[in-house]
C-alpha positions in Angstrom: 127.6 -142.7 173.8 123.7 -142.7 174.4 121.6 -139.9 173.5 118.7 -141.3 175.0 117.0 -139.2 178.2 114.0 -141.2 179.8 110.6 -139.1 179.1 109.6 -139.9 183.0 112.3 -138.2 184.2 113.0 -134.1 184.9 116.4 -132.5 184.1 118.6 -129.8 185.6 121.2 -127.7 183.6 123.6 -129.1 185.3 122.8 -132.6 183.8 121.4 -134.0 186.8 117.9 -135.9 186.8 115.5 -136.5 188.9 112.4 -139.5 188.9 109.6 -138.5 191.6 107.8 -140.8 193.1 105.0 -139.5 195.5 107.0 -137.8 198.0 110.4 -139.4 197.3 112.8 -138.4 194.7 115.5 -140.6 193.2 119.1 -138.6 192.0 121.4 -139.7 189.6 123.3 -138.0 186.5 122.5 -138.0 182.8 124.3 -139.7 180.2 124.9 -137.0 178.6 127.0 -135.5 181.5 128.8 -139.8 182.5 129.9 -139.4 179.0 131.5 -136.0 179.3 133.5 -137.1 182.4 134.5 -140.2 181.0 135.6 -143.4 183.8 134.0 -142.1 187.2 136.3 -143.8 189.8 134.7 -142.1 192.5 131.1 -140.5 194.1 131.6 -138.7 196.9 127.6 -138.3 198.9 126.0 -136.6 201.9 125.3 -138.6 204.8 121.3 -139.5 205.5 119.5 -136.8 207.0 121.5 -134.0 205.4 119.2 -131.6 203.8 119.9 -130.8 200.2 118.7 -127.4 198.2 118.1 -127.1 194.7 120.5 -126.0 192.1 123.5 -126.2 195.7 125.8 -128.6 195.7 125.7 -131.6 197.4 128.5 -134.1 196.8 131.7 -134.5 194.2 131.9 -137.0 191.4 135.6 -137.9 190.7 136.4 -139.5 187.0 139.9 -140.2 185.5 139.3 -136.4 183.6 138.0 -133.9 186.0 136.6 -133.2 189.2 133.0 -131.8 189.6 129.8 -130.6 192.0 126.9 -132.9 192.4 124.3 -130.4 192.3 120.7 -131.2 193.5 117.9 -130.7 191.2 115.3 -131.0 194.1 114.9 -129.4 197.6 114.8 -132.3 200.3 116.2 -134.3 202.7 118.6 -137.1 201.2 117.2 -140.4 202.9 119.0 -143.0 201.0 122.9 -143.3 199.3 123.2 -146.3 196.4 126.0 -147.9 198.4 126.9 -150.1 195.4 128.9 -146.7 194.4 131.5 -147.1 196.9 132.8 -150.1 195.6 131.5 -150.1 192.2 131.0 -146.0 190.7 131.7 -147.2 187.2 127.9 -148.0 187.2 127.1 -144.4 186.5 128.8 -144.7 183.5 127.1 -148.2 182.3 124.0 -147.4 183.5 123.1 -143.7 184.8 119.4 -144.0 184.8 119.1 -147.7 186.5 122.1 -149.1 188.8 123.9 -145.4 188.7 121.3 -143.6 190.7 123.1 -141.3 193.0 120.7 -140.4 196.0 117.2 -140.8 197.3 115.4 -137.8 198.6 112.0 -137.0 200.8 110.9 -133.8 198.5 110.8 -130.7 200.5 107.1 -129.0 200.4 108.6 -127.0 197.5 110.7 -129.0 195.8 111.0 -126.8 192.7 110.1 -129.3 189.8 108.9 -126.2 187.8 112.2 -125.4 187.5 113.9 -128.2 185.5 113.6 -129.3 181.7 111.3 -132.5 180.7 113.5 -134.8 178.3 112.6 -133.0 175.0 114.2 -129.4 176.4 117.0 -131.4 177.9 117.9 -132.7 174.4 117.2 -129.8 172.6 120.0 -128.1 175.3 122.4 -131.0 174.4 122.4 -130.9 171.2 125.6 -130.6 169.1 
């Protein structure tokens, strides 16, 4: 079980993070929230083109506990879906900030970034 957040990446309550990179945005979830689920056997994800808001759902991730909402940290419009998913959703679990990204996103003009926690304040709501 990592504690470990990336410093380069912003994070939402709802232990999603976000890396932006000019314009694009690249989804996934945190460890900390792959660990509470336990084995993810399944990522449901909006088609390309679907526009996504912040902090509204925007897909389903299934593990052998629980059910639960993706829920977009960003505003945008979801360009890209890691396809290795489908066949292989474990790799959220063994590696949520590499191989386990969830989505890619063009940002929307106000994409909200204000609104999330850098690593430190992630951690610190995390903590024990």
């Amino acid at each position: 079980m990592s504690s470990t957040h990336p410093d380069d990446l912003r994070y939402s309550k709802e232990h999603e993070w976000v890396r932006v990179d000019g314009a694009q945005a690249t989804i996934g979830i945190t460890s900390f929230a792959a660990d509470e689920l336990g084995d993810i056997v399944f990522v449901e994800l909006p088609e390309p083109g679907t526009r996504i808001s912040q902090f509204g759902a925007f897909g389903v991730i299934e593990s052998v506990k629980a059910v639960s909402d993706l829920y977009a940290p960003v505003s945008g419009e979801v360009t890209e879906l890691n396809e290795a998913l489908r066949d292989r959703p474990e790799l959220v679990n063994s590696d949520p900030y590499g191989e386990g990204w969830i989505a890619r996103v063009s940002l929307a003009e106000e994409s909200g970034l204000d609104g999330l926690m850098d690593a430190d304040a992630y951690r610190e709501s995390t903590a024990g």
